[in-house]
PDB file as gemmi writes it, atoms N, CA and C in Angstrom:
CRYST1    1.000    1.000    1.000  90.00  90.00  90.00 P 1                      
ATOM      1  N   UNK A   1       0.825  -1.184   0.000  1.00  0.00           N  
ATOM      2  CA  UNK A   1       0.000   0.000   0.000  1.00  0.00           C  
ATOM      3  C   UNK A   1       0.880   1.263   0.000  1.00  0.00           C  
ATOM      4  N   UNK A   2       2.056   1.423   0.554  1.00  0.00           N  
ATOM      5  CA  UNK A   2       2.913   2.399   1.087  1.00  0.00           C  
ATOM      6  C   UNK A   2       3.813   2.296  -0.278  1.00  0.00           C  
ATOM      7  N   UNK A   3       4.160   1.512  -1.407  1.00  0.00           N  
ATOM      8  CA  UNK A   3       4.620   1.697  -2.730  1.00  0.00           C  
ATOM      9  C   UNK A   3       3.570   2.347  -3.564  1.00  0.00           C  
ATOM     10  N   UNK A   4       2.201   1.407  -3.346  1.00  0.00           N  
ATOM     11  CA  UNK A   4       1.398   2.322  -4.312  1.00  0.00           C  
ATOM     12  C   UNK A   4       0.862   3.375  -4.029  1.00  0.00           C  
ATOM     13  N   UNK A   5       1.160   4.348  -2.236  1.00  0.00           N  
ATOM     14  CA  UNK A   5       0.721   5.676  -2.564  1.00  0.00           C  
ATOM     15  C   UNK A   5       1.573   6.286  -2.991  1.00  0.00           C  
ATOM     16  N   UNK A   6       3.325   6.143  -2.840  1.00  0.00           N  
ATOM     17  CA  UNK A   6       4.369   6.686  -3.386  1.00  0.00           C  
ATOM     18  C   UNK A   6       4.061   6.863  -5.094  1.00  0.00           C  
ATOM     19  N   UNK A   7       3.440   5.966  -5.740  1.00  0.00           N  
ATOM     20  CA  UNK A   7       3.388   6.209  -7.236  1.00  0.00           C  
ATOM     21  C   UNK A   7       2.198   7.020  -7.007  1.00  0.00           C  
ATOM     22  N   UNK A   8       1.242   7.235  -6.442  1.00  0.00           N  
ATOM     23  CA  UNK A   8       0.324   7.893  -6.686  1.00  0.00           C  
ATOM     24  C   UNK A   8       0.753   9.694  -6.386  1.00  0.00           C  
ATOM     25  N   UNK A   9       1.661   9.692  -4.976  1.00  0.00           N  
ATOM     26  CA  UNK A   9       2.019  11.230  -4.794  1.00  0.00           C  
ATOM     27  C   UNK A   9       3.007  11.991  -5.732  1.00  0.00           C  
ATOM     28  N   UNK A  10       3.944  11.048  -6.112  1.00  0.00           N  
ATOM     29  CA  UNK A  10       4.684  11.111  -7.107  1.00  0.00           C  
ATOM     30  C   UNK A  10       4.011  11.778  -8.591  1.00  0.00           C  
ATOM     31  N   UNK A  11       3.186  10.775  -8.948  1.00  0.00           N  
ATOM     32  CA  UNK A  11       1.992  11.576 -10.250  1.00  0.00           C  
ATOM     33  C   UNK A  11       1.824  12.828  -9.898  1.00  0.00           C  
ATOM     34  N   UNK A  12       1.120  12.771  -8.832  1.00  0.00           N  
ATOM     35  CA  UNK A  12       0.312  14.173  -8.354  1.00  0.00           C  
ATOM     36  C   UNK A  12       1.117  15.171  -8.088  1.00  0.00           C  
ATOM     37  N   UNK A  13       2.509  15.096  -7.738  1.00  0.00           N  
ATOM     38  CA  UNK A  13       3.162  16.385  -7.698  1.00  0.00           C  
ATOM     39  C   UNK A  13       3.990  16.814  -9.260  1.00  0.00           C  
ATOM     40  N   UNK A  14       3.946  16.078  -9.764  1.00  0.00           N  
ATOM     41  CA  UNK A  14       4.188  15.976 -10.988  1.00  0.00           C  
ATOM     42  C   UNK A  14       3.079  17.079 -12.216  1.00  0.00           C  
ATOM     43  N   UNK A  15       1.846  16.461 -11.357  1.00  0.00           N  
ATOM     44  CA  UNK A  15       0.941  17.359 -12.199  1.00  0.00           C  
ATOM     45  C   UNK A  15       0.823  18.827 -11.482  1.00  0.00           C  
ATOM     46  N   UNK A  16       0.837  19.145 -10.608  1.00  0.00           N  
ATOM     47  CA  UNK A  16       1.147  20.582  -9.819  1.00  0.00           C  
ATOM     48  C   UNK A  16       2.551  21.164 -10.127  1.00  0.00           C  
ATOM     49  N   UNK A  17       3.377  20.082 -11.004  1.00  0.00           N  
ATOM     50  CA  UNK A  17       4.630  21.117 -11.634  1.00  0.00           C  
ATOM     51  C   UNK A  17       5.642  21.232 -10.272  1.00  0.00           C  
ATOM     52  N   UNK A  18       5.058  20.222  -9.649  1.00  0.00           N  
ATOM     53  CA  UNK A  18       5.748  20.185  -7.806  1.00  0.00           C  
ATOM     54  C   UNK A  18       7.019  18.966  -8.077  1.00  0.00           C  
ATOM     55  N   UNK A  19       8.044  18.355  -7.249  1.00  0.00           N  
ATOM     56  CA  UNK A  19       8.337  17.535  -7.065  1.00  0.00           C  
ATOM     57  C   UNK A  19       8.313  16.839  -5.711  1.00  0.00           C  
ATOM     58  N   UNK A  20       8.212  16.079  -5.904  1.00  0.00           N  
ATOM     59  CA  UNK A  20       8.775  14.776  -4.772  1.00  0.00           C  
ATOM     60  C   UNK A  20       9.830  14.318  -4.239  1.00  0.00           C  
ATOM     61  N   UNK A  21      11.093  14.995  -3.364  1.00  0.00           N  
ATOM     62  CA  UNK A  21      12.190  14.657  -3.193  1.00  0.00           C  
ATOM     63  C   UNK A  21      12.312  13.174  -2.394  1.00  0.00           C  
ATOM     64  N   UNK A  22      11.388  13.040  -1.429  1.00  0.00           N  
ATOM     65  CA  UNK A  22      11.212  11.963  -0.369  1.00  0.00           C  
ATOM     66  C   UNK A  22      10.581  11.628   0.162  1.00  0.00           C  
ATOM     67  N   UNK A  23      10.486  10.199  -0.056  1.00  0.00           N  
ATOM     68  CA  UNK A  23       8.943   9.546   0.671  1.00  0.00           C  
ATOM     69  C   UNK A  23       9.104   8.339   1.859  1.00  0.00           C  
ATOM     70  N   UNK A  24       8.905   8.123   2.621  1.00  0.00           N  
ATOM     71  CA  UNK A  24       8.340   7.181   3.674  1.00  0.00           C  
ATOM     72  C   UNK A  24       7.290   7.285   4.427  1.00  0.00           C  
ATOM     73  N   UNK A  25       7.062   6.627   4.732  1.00  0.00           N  
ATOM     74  CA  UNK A  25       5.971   6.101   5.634  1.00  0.00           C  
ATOM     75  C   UNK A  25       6.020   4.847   6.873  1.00  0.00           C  
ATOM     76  N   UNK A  26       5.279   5.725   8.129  1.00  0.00           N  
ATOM     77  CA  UNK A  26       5.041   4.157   9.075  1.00  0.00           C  
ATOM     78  C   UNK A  26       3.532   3.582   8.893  1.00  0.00           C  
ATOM     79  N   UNK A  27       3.100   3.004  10.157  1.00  0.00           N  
ATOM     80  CA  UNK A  27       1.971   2.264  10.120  1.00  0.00           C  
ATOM     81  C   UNK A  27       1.073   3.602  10.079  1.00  0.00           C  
ATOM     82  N   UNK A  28       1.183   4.597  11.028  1.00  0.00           N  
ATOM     83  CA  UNK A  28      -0.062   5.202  10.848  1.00  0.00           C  
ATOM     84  C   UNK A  28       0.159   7.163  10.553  1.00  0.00           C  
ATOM     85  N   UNK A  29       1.432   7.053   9.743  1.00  0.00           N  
ATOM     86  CA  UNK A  29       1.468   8.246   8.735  1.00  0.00           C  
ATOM     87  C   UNK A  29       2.603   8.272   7.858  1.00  0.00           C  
ATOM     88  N   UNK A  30       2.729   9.300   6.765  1.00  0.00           N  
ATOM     89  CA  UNK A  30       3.701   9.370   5.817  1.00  0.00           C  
ATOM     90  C   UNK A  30       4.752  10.550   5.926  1.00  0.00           C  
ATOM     91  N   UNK A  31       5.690  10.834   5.589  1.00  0.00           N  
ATOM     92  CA  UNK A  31       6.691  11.731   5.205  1.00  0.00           C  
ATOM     93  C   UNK A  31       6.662  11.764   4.082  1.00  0.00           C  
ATOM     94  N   UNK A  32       6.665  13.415   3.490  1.00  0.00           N  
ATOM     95  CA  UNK A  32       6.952  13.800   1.692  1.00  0.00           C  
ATOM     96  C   UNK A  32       7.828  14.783   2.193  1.00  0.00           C  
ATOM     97  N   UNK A  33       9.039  14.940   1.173  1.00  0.00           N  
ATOM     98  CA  UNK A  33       9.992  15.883   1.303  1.00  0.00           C  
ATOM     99  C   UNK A  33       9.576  16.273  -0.031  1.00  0.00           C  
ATOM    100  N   UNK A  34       8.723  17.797  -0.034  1.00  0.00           N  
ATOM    101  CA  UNK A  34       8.254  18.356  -1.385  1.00  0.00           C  
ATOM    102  C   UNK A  34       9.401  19.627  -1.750  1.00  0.00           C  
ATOM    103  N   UNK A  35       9.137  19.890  -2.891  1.00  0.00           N  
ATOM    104  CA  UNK A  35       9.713  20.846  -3.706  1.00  0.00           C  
ATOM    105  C   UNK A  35       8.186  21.453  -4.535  1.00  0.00           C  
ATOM    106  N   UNK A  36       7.704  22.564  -3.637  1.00  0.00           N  
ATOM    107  CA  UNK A  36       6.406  23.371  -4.372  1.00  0.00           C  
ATOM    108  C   UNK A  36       7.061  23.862  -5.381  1.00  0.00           C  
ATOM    109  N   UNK A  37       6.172  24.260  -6.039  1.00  0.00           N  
ATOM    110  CA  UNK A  37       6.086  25.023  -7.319  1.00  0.00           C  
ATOM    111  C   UNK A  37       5.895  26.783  -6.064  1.00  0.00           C  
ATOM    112  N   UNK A  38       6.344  27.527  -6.197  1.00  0.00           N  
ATOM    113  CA  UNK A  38       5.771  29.093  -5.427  1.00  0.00           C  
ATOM    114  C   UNK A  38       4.532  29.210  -5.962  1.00  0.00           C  
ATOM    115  N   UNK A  39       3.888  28.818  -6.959  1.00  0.00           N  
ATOM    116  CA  UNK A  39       2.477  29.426  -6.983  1.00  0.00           C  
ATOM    117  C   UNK A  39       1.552  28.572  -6.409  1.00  0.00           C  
ATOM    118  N   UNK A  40       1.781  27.507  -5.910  1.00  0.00           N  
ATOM    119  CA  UNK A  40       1.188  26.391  -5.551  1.00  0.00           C  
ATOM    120  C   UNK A  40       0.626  26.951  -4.197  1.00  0.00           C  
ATOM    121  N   UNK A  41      -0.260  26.962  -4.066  1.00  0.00           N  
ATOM    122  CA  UNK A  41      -0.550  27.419  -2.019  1.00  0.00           C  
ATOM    123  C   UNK A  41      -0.199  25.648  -1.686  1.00  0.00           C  
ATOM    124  N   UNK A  42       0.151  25.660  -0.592  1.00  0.00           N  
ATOM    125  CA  UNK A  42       0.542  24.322   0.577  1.00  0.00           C  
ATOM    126  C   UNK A  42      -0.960  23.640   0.818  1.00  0.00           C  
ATOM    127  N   UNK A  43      -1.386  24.466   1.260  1.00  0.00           N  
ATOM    128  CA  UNK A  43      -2.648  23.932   2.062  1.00  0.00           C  
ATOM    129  C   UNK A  43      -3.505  23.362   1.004  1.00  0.00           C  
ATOM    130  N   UNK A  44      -3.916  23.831  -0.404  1.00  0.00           N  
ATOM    131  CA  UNK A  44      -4.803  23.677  -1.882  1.00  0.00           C  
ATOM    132  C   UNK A  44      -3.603  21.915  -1.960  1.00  0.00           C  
ATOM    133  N   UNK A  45      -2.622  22.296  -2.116  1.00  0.00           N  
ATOM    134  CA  UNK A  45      -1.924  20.912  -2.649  1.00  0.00           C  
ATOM    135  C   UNK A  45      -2.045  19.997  -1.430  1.00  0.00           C  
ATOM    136  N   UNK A  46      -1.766  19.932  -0.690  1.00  0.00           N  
ATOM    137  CA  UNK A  46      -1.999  19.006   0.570  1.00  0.00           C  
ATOM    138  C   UNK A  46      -3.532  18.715   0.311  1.00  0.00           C  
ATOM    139  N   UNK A  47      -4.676  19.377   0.508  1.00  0.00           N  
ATOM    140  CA  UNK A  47      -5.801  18.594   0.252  1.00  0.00           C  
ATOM    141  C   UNK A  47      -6.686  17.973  -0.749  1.00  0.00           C  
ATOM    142  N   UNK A  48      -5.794  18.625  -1.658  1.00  0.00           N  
ATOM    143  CA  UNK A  48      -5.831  17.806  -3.343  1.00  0.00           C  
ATOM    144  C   UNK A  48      -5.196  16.218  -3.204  1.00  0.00           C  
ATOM    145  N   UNK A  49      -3.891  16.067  -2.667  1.00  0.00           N  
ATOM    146  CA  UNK A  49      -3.275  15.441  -2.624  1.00  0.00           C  
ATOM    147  C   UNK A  49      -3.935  14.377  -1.534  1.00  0.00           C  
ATOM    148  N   UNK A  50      -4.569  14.815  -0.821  1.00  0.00           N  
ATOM    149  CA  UNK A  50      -5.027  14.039   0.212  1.00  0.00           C  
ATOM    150  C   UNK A  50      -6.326  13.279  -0.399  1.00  0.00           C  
ATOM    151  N   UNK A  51      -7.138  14.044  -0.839  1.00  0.00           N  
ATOM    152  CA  UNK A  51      -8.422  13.307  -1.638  1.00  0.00           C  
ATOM    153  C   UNK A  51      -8.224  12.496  -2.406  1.00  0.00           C  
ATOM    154  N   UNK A  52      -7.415  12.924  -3.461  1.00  0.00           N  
ATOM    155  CA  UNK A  52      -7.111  11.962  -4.792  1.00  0.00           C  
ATOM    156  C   UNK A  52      -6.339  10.876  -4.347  1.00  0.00           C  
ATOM    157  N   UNK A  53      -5.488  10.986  -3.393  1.00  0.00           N  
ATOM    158  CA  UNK A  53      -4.878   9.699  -2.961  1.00  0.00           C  
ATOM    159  C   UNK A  53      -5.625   8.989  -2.242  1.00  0.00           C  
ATOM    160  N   UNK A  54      -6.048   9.048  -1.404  1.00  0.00           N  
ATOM    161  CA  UNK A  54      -7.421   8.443  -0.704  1.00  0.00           C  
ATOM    162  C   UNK A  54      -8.568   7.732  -1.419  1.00  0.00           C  
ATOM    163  N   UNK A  55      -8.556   8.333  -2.487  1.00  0.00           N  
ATOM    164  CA  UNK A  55      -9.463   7.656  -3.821  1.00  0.00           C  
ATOM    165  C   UNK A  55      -8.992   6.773  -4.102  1.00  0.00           C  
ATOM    166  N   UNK A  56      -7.762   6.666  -4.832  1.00  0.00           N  
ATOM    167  CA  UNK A  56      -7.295   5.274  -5.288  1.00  0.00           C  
ATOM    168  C   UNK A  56      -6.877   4.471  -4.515  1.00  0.00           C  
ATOM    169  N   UNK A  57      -6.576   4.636  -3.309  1.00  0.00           N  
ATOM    170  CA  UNK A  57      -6.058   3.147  -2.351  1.00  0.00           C  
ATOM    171  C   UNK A  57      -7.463   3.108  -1.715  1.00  0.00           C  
ATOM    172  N   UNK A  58      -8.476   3.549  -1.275  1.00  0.00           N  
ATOM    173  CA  UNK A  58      -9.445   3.148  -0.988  1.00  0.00           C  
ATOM    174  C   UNK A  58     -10.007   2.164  -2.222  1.00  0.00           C  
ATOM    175  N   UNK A  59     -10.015   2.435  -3.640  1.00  0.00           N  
ATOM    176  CA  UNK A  59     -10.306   1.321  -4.461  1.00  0.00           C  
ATOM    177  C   UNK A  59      -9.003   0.370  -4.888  1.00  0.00           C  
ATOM    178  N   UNK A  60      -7.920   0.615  -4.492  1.00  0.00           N  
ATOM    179  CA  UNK A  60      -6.827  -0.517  -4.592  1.00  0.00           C  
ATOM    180  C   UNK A  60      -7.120  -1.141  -3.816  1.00  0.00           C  
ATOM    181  N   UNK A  61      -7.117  -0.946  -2.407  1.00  0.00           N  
ATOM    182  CA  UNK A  61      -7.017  -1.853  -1.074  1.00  0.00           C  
ATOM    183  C   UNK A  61      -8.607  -1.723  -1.212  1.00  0.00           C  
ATOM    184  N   UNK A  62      -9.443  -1.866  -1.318  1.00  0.00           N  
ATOM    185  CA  UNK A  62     -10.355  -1.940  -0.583  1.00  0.00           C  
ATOM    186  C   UNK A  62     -11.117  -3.466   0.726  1.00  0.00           C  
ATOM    187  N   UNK A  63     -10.649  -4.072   0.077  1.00  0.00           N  
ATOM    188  CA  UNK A  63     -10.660  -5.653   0.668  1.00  0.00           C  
ATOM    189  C   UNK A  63     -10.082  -5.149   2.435  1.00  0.00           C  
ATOM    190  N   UNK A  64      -8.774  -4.995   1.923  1.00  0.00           N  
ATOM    191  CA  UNK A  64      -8.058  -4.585   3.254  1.00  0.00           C  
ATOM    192  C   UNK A  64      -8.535  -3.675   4.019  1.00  0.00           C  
ATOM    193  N   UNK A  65      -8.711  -2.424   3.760  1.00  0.00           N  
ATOM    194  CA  UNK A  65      -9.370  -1.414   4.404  1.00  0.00           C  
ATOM    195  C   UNK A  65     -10.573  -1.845   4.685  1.00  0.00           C  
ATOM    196  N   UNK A  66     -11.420  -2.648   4.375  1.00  0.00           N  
ATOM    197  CA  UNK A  66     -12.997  -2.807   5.000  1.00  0.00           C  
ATOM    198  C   UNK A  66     -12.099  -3.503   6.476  1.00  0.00           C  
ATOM    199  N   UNK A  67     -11.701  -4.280   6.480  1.00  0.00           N  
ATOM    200  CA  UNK A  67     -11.104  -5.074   7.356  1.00  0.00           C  
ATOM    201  C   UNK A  67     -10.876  -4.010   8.605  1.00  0.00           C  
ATOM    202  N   UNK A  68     -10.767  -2.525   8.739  1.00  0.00           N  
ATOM    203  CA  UNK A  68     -10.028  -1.796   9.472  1.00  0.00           C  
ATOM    204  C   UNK A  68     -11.010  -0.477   9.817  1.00  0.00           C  
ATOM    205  N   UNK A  69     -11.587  -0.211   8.544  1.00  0.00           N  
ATOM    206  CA  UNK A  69     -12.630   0.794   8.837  1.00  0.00           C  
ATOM    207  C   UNK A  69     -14.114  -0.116   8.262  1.00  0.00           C  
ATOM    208  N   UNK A  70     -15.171   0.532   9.668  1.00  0.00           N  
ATOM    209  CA  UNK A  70     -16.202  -0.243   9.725  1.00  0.00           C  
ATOM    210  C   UNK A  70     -17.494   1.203   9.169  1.00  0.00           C  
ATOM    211  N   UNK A  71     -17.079   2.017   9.370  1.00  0.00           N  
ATOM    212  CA  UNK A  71     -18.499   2.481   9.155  1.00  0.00           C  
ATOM    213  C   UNK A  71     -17.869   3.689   8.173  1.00  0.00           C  
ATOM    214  N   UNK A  72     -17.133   5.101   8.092  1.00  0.00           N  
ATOM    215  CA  UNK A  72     -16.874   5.596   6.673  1.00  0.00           C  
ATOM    216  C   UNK A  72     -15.767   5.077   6.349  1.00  0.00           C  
ATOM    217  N   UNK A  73     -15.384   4.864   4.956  1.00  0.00           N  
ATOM    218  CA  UNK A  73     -14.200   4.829   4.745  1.00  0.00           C  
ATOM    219  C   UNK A  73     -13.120   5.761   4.364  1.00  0.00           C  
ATOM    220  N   UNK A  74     -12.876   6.407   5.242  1.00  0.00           N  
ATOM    221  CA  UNK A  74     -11.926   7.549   5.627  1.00  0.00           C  
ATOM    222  C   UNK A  74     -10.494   7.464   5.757  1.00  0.00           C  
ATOM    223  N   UNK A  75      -9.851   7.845   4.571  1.00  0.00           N  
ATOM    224  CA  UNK A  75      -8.331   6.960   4.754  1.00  0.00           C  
ATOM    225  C   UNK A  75      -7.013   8.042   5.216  1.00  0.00           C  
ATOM    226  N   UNK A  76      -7.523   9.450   5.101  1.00  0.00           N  
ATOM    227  CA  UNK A  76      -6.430  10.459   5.994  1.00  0.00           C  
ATOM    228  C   UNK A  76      -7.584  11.269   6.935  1.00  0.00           C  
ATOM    229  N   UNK A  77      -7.145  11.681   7.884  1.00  0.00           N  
ATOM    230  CA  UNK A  77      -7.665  12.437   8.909  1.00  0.00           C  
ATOM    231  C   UNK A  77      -7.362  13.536   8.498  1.00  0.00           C  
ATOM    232  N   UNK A  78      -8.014  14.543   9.417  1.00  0.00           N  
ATOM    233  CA  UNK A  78      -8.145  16.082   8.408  1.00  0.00           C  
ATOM    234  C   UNK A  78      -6.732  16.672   8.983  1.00  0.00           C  
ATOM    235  N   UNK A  79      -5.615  16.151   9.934  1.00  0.00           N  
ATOM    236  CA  UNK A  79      -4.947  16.596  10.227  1.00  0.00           C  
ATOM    237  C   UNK A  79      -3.780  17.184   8.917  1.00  0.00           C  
ATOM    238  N   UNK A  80      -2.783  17.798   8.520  1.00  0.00           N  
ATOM    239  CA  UNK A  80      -1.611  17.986   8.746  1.00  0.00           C  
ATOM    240  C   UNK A  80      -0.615  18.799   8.905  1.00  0.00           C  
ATOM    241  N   UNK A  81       0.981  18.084   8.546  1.00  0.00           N  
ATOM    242  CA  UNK A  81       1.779  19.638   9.310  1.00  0.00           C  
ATOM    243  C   UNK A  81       2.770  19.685   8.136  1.00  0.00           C  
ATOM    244  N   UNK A  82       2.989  21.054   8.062  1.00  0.00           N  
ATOM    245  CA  UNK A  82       3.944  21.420   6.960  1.00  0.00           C  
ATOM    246  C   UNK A  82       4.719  21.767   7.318  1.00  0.00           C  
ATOM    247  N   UNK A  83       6.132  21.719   7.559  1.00  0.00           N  
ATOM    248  CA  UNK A  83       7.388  22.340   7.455  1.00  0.00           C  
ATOM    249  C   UNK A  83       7.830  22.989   6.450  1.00  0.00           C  
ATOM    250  N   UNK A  84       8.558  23.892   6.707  1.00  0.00           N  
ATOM    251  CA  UNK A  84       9.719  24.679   5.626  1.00  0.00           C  
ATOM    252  C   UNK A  84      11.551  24.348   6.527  1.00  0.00           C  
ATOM    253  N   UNK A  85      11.778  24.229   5.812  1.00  0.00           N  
ATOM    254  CA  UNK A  85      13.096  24.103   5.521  1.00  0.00           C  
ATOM    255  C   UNK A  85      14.310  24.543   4.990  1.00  0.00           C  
ATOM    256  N   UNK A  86      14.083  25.700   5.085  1.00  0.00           N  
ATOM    257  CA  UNK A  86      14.904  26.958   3.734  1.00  0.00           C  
ATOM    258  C   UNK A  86      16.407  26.911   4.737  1.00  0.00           C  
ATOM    259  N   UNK A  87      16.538  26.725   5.685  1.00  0.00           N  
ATOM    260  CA  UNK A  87      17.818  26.663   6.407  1.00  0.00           C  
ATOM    261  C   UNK A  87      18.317  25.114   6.485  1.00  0.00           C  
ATOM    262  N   UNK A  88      17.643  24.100   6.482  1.00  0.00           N  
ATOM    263  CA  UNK A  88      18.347  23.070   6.986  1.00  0.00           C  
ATOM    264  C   UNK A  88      18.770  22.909   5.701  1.00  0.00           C  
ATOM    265  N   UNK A  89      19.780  21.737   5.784  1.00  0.00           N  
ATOM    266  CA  UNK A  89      20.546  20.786   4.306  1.00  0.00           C  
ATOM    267  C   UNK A  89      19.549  19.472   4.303  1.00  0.00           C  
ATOM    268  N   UNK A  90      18.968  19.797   2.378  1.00  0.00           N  
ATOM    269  CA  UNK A  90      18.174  18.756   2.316  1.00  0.00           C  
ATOM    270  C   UNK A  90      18.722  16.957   2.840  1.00  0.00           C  
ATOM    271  N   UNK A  91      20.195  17.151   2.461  1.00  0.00           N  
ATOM    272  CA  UNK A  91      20.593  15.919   3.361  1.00  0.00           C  
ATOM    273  C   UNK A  91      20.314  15.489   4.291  1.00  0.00           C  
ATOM    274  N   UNK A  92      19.716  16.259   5.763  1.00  0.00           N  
ATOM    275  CA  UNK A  92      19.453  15.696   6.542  1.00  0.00           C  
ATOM    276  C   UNK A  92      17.912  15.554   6.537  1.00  0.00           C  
ATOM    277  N   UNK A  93      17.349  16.430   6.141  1.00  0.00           N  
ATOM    278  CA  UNK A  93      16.223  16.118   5.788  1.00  0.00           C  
ATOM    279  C   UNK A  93      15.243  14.765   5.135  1.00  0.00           C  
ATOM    280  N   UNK A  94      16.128  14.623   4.013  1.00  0.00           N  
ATOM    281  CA  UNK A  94      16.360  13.402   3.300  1.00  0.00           C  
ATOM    282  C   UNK A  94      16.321  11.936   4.029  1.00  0.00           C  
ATOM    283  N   UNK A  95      17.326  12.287   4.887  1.00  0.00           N  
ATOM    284  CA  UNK A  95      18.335  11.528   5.827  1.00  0.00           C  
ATOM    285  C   UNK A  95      17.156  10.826   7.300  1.00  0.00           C  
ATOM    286  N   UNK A  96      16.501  11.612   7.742  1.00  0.00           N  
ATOM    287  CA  UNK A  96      15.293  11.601   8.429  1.00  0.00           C  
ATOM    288  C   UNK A  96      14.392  10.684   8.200  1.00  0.00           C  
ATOM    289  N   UNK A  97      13.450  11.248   6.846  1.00  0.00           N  
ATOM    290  CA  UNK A  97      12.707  10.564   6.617  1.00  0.00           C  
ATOM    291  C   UNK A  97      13.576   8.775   5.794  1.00  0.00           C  
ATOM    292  N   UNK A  98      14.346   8.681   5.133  1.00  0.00           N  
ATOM    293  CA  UNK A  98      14.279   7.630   5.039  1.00  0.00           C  
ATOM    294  C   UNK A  98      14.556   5.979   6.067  1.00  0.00           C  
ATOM    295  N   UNK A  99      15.034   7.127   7.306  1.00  0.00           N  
ATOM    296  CA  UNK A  99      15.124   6.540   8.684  1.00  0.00           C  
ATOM    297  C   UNK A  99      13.509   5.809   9.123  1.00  0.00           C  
ATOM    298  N   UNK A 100      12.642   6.560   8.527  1.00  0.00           N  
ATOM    299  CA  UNK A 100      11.657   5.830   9.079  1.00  0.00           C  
ATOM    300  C   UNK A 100      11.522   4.601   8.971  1.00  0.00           C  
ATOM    301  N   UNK A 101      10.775   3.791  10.019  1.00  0.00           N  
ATOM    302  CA  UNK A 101      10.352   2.780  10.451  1.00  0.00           C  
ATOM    303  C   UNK A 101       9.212   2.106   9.526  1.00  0.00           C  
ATOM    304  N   UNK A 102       9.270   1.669   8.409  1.00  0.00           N  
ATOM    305  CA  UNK A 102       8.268   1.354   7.386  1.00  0.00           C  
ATOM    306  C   UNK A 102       7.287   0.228   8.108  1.00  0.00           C  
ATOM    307  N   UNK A 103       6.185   0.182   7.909  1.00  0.00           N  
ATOM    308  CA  UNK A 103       5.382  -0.501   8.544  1.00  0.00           C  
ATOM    309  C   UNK A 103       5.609  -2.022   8.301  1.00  0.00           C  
ATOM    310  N   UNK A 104       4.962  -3.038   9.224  1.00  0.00           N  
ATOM    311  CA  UNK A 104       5.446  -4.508   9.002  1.00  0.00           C  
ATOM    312  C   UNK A 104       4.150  -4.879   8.437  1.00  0.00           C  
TER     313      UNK A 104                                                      
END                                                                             
């Protein structure tokens, strides 16, 4: 599931003219190390990004996800958090997220 949302965020920043520097994920959230486009607002791409991805692994997985959610099927919470980074070195940045703990 955590490969096929990577191809899916990947597309999608692709089509916002955005890139995707870095992706992981644990059991119960993801890391993107983005590169906006400046005209892009954060918040418009984050909940674009959140719907449309939610669309297709809700119909990829769906088998699985019934298994987990019983009454909507709701696959991100309305939460999230954006960082900027204009001072750190994307290396460590980088470096961070691929440290994560990928789910078992």
């Amino acid at each position: 599931m955590l490969e096929r949302l990577k191809v899916v965020c990947t597309e999608l920043t692709k089509k916002w003219e955005c890139e995707l520097l870095e992706f992981n994920g644990e059991a119960d959230h993801v890391h993107l190390l983005l590169s906006l486009n400046p005209k892009v607002a954060p918040s418009v791409f984050v909940n674009n990004l959140k719907t449309v991805s939610s669309r297709y692994i809700r119909k990829d997985f769906a088998e699985d996800l019934a298994k987990v959610y019983w009454k909507q099927p709701v696959f991100w919470s309305r939460s999230y958090c954006i960082i900027t980074c204009g001072g750190a070195p994307l290396s460590v940045i980088k470096q961070y997220i691929e440290q994560q703990e990928a789910p078992h």
